[in-house]
C-alpha positions as CSV (number, residue, x, y, z in Angstrom):
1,X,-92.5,58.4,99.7
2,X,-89.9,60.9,97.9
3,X,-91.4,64.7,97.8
4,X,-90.6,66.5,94.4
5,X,-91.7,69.7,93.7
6,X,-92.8,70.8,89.9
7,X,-91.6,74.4,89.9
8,X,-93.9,76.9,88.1
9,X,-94.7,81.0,89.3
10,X,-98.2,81.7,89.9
11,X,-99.4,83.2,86.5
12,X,-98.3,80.1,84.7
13,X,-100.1,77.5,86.7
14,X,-103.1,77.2,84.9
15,X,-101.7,77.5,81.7
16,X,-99.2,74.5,82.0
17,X,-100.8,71.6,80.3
18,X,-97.9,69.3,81.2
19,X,-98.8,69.7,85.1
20,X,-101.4,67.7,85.3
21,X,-100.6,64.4,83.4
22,X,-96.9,64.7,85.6
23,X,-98.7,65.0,88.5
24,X,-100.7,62.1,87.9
25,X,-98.2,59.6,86.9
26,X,-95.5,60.8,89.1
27,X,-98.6,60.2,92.2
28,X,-98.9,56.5,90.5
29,X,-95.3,55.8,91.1
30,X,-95.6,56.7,94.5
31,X,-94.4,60.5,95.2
32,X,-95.9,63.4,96.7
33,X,-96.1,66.2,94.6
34,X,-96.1,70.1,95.0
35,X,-96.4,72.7,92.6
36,X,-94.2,75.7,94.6
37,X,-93.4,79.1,93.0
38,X,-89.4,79.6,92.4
39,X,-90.4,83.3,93.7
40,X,-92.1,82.3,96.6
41,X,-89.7,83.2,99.3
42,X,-91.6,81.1,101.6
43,X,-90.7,77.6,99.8
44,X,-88.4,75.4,101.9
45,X,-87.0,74.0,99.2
46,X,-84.8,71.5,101.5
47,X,-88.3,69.6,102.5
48,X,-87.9,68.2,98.9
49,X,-85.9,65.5,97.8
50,X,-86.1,66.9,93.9
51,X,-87.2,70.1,92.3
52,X,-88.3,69.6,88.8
53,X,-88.1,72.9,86.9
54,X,-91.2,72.9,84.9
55,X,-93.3,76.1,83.7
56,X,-90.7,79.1,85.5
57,X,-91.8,81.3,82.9
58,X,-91.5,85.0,84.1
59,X,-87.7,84.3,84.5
60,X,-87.2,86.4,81.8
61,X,-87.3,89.6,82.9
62,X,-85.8,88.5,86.3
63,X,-83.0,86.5,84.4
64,X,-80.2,87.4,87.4
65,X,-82.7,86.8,90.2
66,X,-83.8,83.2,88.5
67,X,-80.4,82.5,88.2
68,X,-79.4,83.3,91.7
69,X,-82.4,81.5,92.5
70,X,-81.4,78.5,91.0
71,X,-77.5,77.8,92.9
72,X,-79.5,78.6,96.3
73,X,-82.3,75.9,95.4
74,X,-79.3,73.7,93.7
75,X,-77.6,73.8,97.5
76,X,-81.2,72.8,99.1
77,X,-82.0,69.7,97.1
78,X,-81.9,68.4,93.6
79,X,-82.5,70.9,90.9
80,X,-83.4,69.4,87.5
81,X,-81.8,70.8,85.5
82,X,-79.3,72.2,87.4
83,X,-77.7,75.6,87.3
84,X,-74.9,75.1,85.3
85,X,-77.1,73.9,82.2
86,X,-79.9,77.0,83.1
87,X,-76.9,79.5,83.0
88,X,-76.3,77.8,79.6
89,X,-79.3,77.7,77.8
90,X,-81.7,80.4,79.0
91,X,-79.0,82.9,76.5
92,X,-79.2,81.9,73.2
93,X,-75.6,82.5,72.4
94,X,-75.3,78.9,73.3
95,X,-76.1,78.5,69.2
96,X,-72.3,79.4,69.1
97,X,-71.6,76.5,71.0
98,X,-73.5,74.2,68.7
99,X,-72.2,76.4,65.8
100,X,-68.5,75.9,66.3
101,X,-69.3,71.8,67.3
102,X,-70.1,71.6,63.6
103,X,-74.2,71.1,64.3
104,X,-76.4,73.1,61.6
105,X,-78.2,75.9,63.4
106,X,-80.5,78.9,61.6
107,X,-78.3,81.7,60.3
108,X,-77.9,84.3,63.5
109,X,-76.2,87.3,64.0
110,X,-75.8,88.4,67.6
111,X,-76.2,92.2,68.6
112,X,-74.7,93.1,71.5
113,X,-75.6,96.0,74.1
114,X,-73.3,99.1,72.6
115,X,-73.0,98.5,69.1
116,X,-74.5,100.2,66.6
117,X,-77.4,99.0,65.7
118,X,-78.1,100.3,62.8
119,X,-74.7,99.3,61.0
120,X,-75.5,95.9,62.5
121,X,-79.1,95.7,60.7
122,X,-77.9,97.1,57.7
123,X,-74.5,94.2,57.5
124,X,-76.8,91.8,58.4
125,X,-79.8,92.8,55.4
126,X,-77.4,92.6,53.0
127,X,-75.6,89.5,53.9
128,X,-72.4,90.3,55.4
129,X,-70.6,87.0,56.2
130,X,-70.6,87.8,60.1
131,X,-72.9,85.5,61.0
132,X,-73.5,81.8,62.1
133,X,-74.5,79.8,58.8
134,X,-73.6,76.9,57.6
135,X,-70.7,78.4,55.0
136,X,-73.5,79.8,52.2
137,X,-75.7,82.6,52.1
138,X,-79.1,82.6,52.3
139,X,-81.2,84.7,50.5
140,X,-84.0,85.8,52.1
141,X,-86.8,88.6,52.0
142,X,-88.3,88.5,55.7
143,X,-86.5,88.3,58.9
144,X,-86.6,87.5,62.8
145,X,-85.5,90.0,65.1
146,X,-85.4,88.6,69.0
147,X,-83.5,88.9,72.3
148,X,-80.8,86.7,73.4
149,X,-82.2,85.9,76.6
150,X,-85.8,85.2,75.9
151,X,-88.9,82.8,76.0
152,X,-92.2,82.2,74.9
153,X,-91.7,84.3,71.4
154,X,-91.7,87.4,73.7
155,X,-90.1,90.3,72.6
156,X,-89.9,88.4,69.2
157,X,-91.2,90.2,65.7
158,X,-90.9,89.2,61.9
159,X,-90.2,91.9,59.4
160,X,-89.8,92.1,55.5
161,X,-86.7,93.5,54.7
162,X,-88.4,96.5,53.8
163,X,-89.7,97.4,57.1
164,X,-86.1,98.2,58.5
165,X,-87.1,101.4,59.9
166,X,-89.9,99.6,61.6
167,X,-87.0,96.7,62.6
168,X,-84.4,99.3,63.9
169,X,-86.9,100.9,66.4
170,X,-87.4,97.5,67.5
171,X,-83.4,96.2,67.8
172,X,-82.8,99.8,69.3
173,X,-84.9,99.1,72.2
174,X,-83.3,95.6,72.9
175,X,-80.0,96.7,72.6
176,X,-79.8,100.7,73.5
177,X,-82.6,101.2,75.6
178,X,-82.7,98.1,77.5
179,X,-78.8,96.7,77.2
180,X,-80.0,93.2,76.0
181,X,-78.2,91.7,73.1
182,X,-80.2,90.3,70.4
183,X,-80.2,88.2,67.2
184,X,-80.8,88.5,63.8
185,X,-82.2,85.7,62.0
186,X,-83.8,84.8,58.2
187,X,-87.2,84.2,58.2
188,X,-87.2,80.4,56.5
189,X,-90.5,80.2,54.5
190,X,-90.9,76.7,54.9
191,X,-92.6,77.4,58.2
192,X,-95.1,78.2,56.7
193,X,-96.4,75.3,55.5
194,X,-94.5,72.7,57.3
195,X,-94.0,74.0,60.8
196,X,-91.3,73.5,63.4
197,X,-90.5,69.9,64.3
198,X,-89.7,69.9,68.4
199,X,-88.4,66.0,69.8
200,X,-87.7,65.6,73.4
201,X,-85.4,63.7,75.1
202,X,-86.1,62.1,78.4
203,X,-83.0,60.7,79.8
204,X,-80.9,60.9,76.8
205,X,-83.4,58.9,74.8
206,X,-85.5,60.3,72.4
207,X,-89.5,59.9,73.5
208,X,-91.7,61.9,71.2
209,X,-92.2,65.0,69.1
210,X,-94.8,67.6,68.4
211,X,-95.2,69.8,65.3
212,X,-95.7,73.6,65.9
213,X,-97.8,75.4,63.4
214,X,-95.9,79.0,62.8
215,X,-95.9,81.9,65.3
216,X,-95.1,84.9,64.2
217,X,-97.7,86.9,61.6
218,X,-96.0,89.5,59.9
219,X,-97.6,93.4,61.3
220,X,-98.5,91.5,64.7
221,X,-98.5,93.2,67.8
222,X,-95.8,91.7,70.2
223,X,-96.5,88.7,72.8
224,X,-97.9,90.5,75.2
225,X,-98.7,87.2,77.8
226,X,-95.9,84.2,79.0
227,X,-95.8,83.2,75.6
228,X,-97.4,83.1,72.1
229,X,-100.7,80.5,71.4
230,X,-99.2,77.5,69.6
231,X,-100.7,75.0,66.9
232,X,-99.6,71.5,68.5
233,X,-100.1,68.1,66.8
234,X,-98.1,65.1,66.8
235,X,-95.6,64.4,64.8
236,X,-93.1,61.7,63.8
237,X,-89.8,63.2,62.7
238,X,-87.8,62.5,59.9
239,X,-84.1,60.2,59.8
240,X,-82.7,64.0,59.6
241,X,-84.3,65.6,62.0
242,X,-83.3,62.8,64.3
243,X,-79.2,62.6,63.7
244,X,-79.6,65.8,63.8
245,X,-81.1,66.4,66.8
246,X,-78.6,63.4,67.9
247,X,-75.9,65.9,66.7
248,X,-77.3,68.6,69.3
249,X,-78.1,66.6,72.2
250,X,-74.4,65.5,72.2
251,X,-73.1,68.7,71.7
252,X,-74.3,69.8,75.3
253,X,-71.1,70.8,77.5
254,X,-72.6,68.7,80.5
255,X,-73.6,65.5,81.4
256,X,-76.9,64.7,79.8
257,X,-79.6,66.6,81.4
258,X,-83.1,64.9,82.2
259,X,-84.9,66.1,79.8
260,X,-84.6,68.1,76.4
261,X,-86.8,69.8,73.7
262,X,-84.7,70.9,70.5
263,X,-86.9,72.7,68.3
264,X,-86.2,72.8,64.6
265,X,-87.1,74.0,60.7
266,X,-86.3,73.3,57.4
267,X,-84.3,75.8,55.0
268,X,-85.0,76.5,52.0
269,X,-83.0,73.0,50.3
270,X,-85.4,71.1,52.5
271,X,-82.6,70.5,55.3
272,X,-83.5,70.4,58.8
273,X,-81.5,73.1,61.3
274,X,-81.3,74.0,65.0
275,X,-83.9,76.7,65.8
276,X,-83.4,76.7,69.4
277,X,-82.5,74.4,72.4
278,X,-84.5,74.2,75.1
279,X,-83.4,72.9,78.5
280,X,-84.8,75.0,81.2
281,X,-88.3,75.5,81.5
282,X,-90.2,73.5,77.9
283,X,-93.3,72.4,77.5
284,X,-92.7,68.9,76.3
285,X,-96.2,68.5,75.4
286,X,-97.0,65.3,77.5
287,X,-100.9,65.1,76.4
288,X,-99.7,64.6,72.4
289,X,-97.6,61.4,73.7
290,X,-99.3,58.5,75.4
291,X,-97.0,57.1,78.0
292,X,-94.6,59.8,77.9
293,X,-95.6,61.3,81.2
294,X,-95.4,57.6,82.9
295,X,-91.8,57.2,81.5
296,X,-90.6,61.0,82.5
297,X,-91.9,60.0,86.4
298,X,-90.1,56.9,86.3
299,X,-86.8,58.7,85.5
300,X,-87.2,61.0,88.2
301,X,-88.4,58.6,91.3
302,X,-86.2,55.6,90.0
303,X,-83.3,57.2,91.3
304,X,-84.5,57.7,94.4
305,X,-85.8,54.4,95.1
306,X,-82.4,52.8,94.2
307,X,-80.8,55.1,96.7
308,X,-83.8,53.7,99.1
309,X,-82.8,50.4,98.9
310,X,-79.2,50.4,99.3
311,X,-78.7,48.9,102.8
């Protein structure tokens, strides 16, 4: 009977709907299950013979200690993902990456800790051609302003253009107060109306997607929990969405990791592009997809029980 712990931190027990219907199947496929904190610094993390990382989702502010967390767990047992592809995504500058690989990601500008912010806000406002984009600009009369290293829409804020004292004060604090770098983005109306398109990959196949209504209001307050209340229904993607979520996947710089959510919107021609890639801690909304909770436990114990029966 393998032993696999589903990783979480204590405030974000409760609130991860995917932990029960894992639990569950993973249970029917014959595993014990444990839901351990990754700051728990009682966890033996050697008496399991997988750690699945599932709802970790205070790493943000302890970005250095989760990562350190992660090699020491990684040299215990098998982490999933592992800290290689964690290091990776949980910075946003991997849109770079994709970027440069020729996959079509939102229009970002990074700001990094030291430069001026307010030349950087201004460059950006009036389209300065310093950013990632797909070779054409983008007009636009709202933006996104949110850190690098980041997760749930916390520390995340949409502005009109007009609001740039309001948008300074806020990119100030990111990148002068606190040292974080952060990224400018166009607010893409079509949000509005027809959401973000997330598909997940389990074992380098696609197995479902979700639509999420949009998050941020304009004049909101800031996230102040683990993460911003989401609209989730199902959703079938489009042939775009999927090559070009196919385009993504295979842009990884690692071996295909268990299991993927890339989230993306549509700009203003109707074309679908890279909002964000999510390989660390997702919700990959298991209760919207029948069977997808069976087939994610069957990746992770069939391994185990080939291993078993080798003589």
């Amino acid at each position: 009977m393998p032993h696999i712990a589903l990783v979480s931190t204590f405030d974000a027990l409760a609130l991860d709907e995917d932990m029960p219907p894992l639990v569950a199947a993973l249970v029917r496929e014959g595993a014990q299950v444990s839901t351990p904190c990754w700051d728990d610094a009682t966890v033996d993390w050697s008496a399991f013979d997988l750690a699945l990382l599932r709802s970790t989702w205070n790493y943000v502010e302890r970005i250095d200690e989760f990562r350190a967390w992660t090699r020491r767990c990684s040299q215990q047992t098998r982490l999933l993902n592992p800290p290689e592809v964690v290091d990776w995504n949980t910075d946003k500058h991997y849109l770079a990456h994709l970027h440069r690989a020729g996959v079509s990601v939102v229009p970002s500008r990074f700001v990094e800790p030291g430069e001026d912010a307010r030349a950087a806000l201004q460059h950006f406002l009036v389209g300065a051609a310093d950013s990632l984009s797909a070779g054409r600009a983008v007009p636009f009369d709202q933006f996104v302003i949110k850190p690098s290293i980041g997760a749930g829409s916390r520390d995340t804020a949409r502005y009109r253009c007009t609001d740039a004292v309001r948008a300074l004060e806020h990119l100030s604090r990111l990148v002068v107060a606190e040292r974080r770098s952060a990224l400018l983005q166009p607010y893409l109306a079509s949000v509005d109306e027809f959401g973000e398109t997330a598909l997940i990959f389990f074992g380098g196949e696609a197995s479902h997607a979700i639509r999420k209504g949009p998050l941020l209001q304009l004049d909101s307050a800031l996230v102040a929990g683990l993460f911003a209340p989401e609209e989730i229904t199902a959703r079938e993607p489009g042939a775009d969405e999927y090559a070009l979520a196919a385009a993504a996947y295979a842009a990884i710089p690692f071996p295909a990791p268990l299991y993927a959510r890339i989230d993306m919107i549509r700009d203003d021609r109707g074309a679908p592009l890279i909002l964000e890639l999510e390989l660390t801690e997702p919700s990959v909304f298991l209760v919207h997809a029948p069977g997808s909770a069976d087939r994610l436990a069957r990746l992770l114990i069939a391994p185990m029980q080939t291993c078993a029966e080798r003589p």
